[in-house]
N, CA and C of each residue as an Amber inpcrd file, in Angstrom:
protein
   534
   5.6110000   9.0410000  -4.6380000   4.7460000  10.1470000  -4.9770000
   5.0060000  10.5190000  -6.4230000   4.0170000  11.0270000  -7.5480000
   4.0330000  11.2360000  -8.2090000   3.3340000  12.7110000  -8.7860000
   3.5180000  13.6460000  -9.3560000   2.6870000  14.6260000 -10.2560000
   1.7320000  14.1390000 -11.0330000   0.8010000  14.7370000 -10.7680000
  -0.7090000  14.1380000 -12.2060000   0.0550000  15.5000000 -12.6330000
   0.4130000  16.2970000 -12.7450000   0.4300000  17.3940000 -13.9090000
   1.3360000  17.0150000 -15.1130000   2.9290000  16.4360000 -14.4160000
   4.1280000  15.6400000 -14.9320000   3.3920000  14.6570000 -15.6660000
   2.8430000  13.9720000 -15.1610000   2.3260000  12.6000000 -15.9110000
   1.1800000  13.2200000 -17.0190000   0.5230000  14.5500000 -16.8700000
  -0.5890000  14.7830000 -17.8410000   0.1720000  15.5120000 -19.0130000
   1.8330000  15.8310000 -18.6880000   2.3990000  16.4230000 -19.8480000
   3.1980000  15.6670000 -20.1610000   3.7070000  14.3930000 -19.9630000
   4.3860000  13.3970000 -20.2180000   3.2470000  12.8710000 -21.7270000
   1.6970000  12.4430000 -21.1290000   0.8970000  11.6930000 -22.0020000
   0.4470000  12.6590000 -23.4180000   0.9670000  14.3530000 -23.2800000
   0.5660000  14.9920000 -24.3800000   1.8160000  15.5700000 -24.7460000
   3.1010000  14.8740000 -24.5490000   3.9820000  14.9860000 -25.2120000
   4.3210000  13.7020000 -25.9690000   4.0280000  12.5380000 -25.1370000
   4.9280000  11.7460000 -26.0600000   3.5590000  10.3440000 -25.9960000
   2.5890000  10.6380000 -25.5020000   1.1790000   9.9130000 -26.1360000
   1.5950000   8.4990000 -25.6430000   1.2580000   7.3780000 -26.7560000
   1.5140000   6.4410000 -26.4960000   2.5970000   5.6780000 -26.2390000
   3.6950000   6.5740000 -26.7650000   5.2430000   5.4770000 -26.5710000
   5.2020000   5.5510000 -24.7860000   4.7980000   6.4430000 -24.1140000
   4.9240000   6.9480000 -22.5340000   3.8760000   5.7120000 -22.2030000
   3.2060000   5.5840000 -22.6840000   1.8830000   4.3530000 -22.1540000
   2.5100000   3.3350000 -22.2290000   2.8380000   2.9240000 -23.3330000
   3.3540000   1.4990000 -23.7110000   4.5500000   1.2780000 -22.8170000
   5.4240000   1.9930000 -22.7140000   6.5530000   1.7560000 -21.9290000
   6.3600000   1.1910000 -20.1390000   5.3010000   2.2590000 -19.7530000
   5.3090000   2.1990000 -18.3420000   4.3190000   1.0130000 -17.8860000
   3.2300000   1.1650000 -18.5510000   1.9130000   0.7310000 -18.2280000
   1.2800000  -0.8930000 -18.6600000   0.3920000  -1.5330000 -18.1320000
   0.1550000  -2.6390000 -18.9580000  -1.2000000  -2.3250000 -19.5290000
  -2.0400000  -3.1370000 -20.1410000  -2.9130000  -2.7040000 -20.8880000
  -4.3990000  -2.7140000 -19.8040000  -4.0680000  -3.5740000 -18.7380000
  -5.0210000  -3.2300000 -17.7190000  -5.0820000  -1.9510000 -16.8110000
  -3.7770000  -1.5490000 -16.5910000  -3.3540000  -0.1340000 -15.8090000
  -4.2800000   0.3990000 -16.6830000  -4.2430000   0.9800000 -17.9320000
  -4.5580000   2.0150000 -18.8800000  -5.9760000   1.4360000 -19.5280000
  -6.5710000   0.5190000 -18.8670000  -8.2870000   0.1670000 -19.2720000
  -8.7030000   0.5750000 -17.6230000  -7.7720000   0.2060000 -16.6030000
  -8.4570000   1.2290000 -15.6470000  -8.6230000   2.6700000 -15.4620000
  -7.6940000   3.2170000 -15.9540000  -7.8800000   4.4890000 -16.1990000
  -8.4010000   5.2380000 -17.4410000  -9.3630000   4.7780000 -17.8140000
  -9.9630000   5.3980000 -18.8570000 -10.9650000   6.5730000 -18.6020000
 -10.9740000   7.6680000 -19.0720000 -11.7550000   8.8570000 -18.6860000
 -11.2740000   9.9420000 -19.2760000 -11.7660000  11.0350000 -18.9350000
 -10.9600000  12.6320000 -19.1640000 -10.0080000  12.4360000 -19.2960000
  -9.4030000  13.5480000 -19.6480000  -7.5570000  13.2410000 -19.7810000
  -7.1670000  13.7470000 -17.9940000  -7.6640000  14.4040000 -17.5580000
  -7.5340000  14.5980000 -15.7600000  -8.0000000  13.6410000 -15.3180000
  -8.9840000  12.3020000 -14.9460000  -9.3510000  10.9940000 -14.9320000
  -7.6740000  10.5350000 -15.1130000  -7.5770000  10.5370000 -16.3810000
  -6.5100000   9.3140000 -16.7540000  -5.2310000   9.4920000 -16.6090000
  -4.5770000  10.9780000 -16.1910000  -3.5980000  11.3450000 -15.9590000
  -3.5280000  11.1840000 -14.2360000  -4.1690000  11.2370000 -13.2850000
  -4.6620000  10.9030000 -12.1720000  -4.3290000   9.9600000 -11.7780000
  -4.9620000   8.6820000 -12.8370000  -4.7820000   7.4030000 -12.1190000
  -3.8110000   6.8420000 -12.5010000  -3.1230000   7.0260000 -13.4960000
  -1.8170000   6.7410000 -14.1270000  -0.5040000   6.9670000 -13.0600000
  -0.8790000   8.0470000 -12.9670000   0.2540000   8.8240000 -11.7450000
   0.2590000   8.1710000 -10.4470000  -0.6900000   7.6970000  -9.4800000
  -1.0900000   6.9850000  -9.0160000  -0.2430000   5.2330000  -9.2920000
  -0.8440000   4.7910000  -9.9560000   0.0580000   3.6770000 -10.4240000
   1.5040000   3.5610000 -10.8970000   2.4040000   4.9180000 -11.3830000
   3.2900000   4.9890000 -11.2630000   4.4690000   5.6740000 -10.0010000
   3.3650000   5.8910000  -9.2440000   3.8920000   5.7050000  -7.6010000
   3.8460000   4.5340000  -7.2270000   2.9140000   3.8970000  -7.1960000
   2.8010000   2.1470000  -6.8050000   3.9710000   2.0020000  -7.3910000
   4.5750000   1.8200000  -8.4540000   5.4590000   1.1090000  -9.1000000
   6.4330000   1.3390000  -8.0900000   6.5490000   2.5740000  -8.2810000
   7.7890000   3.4530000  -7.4880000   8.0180000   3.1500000  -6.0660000
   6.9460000   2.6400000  -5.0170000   7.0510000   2.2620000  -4.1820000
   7.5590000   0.9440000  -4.1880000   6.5330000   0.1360000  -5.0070000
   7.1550000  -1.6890000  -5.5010000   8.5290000  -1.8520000  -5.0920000
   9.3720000  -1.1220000  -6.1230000  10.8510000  -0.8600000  -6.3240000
  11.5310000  -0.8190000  -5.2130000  11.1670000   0.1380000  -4.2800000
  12.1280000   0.2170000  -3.1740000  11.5230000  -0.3440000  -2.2760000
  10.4490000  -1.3010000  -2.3560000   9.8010000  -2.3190000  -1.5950000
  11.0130000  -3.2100000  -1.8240000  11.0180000  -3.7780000  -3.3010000
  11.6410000  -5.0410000  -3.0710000  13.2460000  -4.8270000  -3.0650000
  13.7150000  -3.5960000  -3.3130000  15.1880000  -3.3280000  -2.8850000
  15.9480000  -3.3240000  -4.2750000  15.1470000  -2.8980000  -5.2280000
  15.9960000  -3.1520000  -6.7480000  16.9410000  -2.1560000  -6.5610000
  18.3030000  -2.6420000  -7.1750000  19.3250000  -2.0710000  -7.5450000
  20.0730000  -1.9280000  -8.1820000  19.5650000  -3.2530000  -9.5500000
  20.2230000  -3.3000000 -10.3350000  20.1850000  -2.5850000 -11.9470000
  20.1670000  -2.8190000 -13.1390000  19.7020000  -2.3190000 -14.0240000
  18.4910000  -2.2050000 -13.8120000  18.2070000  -0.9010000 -15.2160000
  16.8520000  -0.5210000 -14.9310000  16.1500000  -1.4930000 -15.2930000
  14.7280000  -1.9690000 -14.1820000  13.5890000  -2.6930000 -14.5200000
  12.3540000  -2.2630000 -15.7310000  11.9390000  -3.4020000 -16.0870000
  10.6760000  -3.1770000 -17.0340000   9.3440000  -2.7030000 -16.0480000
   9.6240000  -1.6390000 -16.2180000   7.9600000  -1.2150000 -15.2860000
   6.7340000  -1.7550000 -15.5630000   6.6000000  -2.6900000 -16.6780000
   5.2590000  -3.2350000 -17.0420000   5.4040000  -4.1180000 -16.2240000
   6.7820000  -5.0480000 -15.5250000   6.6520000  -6.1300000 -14.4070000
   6.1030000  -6.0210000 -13.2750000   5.8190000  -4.6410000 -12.9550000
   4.7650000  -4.1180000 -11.9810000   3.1640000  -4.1040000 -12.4460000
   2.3460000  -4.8410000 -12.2270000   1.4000000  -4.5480000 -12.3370000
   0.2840000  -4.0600000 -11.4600000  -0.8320000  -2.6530000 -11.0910000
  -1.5260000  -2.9210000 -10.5150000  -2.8610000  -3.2920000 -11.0430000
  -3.4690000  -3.9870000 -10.7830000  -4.6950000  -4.6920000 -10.4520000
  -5.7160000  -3.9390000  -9.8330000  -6.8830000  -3.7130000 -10.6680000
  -7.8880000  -3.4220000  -9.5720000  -9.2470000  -4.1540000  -9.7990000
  -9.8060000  -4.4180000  -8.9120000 -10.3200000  -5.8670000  -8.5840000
 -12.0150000  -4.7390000  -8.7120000 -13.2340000  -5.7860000  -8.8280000
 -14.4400000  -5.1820000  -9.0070000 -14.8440000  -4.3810000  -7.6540000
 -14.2270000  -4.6370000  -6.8410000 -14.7570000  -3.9350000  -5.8830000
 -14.2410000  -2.0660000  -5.3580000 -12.5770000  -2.1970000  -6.5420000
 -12.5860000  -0.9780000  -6.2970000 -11.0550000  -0.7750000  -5.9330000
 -10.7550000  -1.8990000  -5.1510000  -9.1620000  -2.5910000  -4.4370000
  -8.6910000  -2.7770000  -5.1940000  -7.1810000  -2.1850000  -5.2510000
  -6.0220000  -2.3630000  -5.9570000  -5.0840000  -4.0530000  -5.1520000
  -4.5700000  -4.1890000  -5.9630000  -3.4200000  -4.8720000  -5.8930000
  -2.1070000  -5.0320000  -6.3390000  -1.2890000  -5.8880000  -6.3220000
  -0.0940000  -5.8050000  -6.9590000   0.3180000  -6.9110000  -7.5310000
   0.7550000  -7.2590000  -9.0260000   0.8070000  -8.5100000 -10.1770000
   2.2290000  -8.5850000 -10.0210000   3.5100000  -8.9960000 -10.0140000
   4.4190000  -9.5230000 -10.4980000   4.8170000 -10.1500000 -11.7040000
   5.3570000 -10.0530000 -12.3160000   6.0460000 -10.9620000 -13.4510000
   7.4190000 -10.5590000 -14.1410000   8.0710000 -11.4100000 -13.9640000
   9.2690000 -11.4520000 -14.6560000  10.5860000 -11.2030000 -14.1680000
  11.3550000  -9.7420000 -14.2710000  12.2090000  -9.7920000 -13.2790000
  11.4490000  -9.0850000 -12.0810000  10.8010000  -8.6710000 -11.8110000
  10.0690000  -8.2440000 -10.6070000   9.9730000  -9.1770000  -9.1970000
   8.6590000 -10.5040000 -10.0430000   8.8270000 -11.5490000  -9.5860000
  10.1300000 -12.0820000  -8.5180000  11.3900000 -12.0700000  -9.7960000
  12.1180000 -13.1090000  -9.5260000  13.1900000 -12.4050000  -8.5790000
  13.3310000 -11.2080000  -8.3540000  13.4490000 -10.7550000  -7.1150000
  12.5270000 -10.4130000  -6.1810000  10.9360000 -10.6420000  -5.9630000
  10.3930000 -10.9670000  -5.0340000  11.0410000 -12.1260000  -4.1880000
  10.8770000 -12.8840000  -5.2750000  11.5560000 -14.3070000  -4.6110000
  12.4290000 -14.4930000  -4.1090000  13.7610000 -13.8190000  -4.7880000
  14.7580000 -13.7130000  -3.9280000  14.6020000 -13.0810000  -2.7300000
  14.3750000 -12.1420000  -2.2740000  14.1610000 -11.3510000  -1.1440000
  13.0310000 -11.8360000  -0.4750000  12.5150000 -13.0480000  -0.6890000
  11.4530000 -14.0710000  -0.0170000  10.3250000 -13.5970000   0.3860000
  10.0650000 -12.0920000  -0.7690000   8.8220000 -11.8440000  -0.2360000
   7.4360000 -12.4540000  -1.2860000   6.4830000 -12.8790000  -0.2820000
   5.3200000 -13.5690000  -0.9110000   4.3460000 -12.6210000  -0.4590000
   3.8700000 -11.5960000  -0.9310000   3.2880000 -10.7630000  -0.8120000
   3.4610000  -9.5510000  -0.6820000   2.6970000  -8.4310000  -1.5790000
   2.8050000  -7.5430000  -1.3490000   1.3730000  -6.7860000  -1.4330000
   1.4620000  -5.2100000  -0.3080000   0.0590000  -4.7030000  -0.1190000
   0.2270000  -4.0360000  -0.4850000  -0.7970000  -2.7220000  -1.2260000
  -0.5030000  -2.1280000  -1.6670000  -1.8700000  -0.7530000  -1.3040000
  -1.2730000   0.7240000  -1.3030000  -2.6190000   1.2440000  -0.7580000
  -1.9120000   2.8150000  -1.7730000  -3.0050000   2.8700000  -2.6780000
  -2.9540000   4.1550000  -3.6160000  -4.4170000   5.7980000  -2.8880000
  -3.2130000   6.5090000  -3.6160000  -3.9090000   8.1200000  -3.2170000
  -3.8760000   9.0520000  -3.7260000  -4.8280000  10.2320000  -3.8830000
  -4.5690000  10.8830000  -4.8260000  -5.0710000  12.3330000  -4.6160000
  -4.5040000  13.7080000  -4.2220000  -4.8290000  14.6210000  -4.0680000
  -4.2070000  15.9130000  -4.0750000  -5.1130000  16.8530000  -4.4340000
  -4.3450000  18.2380000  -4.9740000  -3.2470000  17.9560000  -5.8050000
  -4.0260000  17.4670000  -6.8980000  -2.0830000  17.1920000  -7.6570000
  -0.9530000  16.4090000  -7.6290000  -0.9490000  15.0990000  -6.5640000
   0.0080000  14.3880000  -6.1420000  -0.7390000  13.5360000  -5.7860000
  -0.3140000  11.9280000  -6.6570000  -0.6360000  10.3690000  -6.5560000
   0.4190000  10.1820000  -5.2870000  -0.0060000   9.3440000  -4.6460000
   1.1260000   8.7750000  -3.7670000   0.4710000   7.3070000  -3.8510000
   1.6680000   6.2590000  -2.9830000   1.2430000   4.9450000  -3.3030000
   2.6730000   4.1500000  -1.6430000   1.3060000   3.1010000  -1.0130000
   2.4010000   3.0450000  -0.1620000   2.1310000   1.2790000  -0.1880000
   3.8020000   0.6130000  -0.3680000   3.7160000  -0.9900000  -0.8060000
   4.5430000  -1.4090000   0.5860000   3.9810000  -2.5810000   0.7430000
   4.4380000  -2.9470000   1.8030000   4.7910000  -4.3350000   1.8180000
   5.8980000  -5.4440000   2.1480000   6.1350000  -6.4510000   1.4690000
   5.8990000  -7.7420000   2.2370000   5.2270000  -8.5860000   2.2070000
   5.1810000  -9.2050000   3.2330000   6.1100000 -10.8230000   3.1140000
   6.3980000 -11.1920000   4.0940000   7.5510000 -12.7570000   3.9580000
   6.3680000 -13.5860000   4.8490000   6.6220000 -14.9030000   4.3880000
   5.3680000 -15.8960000   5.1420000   6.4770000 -16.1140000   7.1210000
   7.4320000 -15.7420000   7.2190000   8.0970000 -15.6650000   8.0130000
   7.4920000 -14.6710000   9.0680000   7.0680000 -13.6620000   8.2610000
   7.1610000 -12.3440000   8.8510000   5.4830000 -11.9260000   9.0790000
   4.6160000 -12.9800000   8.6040000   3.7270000 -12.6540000   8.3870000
   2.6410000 -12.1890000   9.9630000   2.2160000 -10.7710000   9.7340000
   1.7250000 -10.4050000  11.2230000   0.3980000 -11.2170000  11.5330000
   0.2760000 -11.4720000  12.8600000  -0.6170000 -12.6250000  13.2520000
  -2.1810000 -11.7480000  13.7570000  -3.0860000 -11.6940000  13.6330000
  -4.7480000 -11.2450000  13.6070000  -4.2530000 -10.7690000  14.7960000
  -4.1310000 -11.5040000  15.7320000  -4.1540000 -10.7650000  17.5270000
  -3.1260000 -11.1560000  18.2180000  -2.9720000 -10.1360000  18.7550000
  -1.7410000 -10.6810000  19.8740000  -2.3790000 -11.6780000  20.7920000
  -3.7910000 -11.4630000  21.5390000  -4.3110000 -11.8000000  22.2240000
  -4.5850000 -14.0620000  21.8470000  -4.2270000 -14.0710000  20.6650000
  -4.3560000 -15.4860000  20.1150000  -5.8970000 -15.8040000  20.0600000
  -7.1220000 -14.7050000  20.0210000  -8.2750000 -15.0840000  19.7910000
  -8.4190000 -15.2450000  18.1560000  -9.6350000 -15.5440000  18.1310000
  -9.9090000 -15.3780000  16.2340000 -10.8310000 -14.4690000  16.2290000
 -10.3520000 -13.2290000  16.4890000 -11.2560000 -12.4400000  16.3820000
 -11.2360000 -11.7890000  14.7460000 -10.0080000 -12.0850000  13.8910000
 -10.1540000 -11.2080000  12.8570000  -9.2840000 -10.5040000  13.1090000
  -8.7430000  -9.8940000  14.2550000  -7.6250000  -8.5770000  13.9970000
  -8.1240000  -7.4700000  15.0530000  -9.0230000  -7.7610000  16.1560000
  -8.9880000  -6.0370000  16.6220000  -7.7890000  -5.4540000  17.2200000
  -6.8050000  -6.6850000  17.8400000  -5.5870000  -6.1030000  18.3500000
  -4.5640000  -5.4970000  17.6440000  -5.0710000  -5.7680000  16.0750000
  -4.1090000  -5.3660000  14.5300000  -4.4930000  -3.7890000  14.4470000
  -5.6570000  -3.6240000  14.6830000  -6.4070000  -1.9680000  15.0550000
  -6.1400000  -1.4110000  15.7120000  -5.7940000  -1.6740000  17.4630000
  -5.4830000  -0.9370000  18.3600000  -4.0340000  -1.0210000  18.2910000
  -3.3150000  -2.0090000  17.5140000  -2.1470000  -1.3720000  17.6390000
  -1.4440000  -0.4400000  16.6160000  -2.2880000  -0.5410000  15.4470000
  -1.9690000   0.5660000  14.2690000  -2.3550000   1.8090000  14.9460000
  -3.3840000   2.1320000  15.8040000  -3.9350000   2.9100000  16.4260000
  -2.8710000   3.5460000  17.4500000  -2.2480000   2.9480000  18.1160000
  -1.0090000   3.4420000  19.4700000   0.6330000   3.0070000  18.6560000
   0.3250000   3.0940000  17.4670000   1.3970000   3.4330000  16.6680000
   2.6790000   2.0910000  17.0900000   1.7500000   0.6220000  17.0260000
   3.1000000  -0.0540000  16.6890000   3.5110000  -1.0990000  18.1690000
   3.0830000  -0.1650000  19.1430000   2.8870000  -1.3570000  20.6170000
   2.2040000  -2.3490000  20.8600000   2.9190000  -3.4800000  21.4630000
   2.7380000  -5.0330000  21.2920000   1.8500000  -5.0850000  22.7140000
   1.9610000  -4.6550000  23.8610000   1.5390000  -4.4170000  25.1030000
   1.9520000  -5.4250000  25.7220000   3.0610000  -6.4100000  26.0830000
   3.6760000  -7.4770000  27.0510000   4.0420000  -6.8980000  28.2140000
   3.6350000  -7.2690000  29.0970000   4.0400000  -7.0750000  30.5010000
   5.2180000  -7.5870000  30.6200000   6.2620000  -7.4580000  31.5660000
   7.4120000  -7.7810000  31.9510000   7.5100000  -8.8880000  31.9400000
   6.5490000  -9.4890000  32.6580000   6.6100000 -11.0950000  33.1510000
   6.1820000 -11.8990000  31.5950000   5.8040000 -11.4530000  30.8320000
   5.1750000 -12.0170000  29.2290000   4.4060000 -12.1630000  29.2500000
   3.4770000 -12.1260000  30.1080000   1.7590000 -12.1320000  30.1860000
   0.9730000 -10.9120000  29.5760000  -0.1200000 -11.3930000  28.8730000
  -0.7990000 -10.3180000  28.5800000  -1.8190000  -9.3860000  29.0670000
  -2.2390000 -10.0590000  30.1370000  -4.0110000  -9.2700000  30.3360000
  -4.1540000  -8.0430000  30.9220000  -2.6610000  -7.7730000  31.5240000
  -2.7020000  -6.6170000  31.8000000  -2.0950000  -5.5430000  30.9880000
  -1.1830000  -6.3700000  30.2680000  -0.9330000  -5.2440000  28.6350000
  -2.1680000  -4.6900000  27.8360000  -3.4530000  -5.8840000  27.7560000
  -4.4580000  -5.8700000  26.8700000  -5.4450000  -4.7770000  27.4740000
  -5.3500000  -5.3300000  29.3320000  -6.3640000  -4.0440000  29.6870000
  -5.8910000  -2.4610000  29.2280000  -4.4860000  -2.8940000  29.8070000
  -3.5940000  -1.1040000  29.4690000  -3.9510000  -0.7690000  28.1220000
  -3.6140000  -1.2290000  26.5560000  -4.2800000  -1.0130000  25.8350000
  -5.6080000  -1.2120000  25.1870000  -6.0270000  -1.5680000  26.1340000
  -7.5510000  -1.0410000  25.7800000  -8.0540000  -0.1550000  26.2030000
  -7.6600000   0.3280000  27.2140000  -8.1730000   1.1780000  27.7800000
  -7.3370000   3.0260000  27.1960000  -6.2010000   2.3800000  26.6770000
  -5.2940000   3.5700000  25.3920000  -6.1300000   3.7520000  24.3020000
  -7.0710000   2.3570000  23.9600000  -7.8550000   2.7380000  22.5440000
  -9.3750000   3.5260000  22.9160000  -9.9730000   2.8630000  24.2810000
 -10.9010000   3.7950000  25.1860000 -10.9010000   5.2780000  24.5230000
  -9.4660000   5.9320000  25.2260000  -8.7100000   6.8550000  25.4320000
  -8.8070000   8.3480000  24.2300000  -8.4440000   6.9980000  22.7790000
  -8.1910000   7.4090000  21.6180000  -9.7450000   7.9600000  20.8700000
 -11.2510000   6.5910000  21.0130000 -11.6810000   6.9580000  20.4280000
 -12.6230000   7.9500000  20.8290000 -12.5110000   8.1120000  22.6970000
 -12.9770000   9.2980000  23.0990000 -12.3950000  10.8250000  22.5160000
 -11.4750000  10.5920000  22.7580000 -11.0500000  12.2640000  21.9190000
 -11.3210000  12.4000000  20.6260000 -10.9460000  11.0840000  19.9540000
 -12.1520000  11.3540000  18.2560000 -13.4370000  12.3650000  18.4580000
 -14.4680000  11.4360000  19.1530000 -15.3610000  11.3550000  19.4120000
 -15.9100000  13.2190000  19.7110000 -14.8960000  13.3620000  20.5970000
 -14.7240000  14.8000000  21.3740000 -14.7550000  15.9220000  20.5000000
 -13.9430000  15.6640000  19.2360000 -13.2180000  16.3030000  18.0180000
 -14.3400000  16.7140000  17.3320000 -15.1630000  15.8970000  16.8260000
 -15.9920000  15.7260000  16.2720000 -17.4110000  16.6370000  16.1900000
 -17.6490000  16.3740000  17.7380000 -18.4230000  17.1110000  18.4330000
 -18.2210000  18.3830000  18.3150000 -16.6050000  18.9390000  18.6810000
 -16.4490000  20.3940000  18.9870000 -15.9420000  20.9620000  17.3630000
């Protein structure tokens, strides 16, 4: 988490040496705007960073924060660049990927990175269809449950949670209404 206020008196105290240090030259062509625009998204990206970091477990001397890069792609989606020592403790810590999901409100950027290992990598469905992921939904949805029956079979885990996501998007639904 970060302050846009911190970061908007950081950029009108010390201007560009604060840019140059943290930022790469794409961070700071995405954020071009107002000085509330650009203090915003800055802050924002220096939560990403901040998350990066204790994503990949740094502990050693201080890192070059420009080895963080985020990326934002035409559609709007951020990402996350590596290079250098960043990288090369990705690697060590064998992660090949990282996600990355930025936010920004009342005053406070937040940024949440998440690291992924090709080991570790979560599979579309439990169910082994190709559906794309709906079982990746219902289980972000019931917070994290795999649904295996005792015996290791699924269909009656799958009915049980489906019928939990039933459950879920009826009371949305309910919410909404009332």
């Amino acid at each position: 988490m970060a302050s846009v206020a911190d970061v908007a008196d950081a950029l009108a105290r010390f201007g560009d040496r604060y840019v140059e240090r943290l930022f790469t030259r794409h961070e700071v062509e995405s954020c071009r705007g107002t000085p509330e625009v650009t203090a915003t998204g800055l802050a924002a990206r220096f939560a990403a960073k901040e998350a990066t970091v204790k994503a990949l477990g740094w502990e050693d001397a201080p890192l070059d924060w420009r080895s963080i890069e985020v990326r934002r792609g035409a559609s709007g989606a951020c990402s996350l660049v590596l290079t250098g020592e960043a990288a090369a403790l990705a690697a060590r810590r064998g992660i090949d990927e990282l996600a990355v999901s930025l936010t920004h409100e009342g005053g406070v950027a937040a940024a949440v990175v998440v690291g992924l290992t090709e080991r570790h990598q979560p599979r579309a469905c439990v169910c082994r269809c190709s559906c794309g992921g709906h079982t990746a939904t219902r289980r972000a949805r019931l917070g994290g449950r795999r649904g295996r029956r005792a015996d290791g079979g699924r269909a009656g885990a799958m009915k049980e949670i489906g019928e939990q996501v039933k459950s879920v998007d009826t009371s949305r639904a309910e919410r909404r209404r009332g």
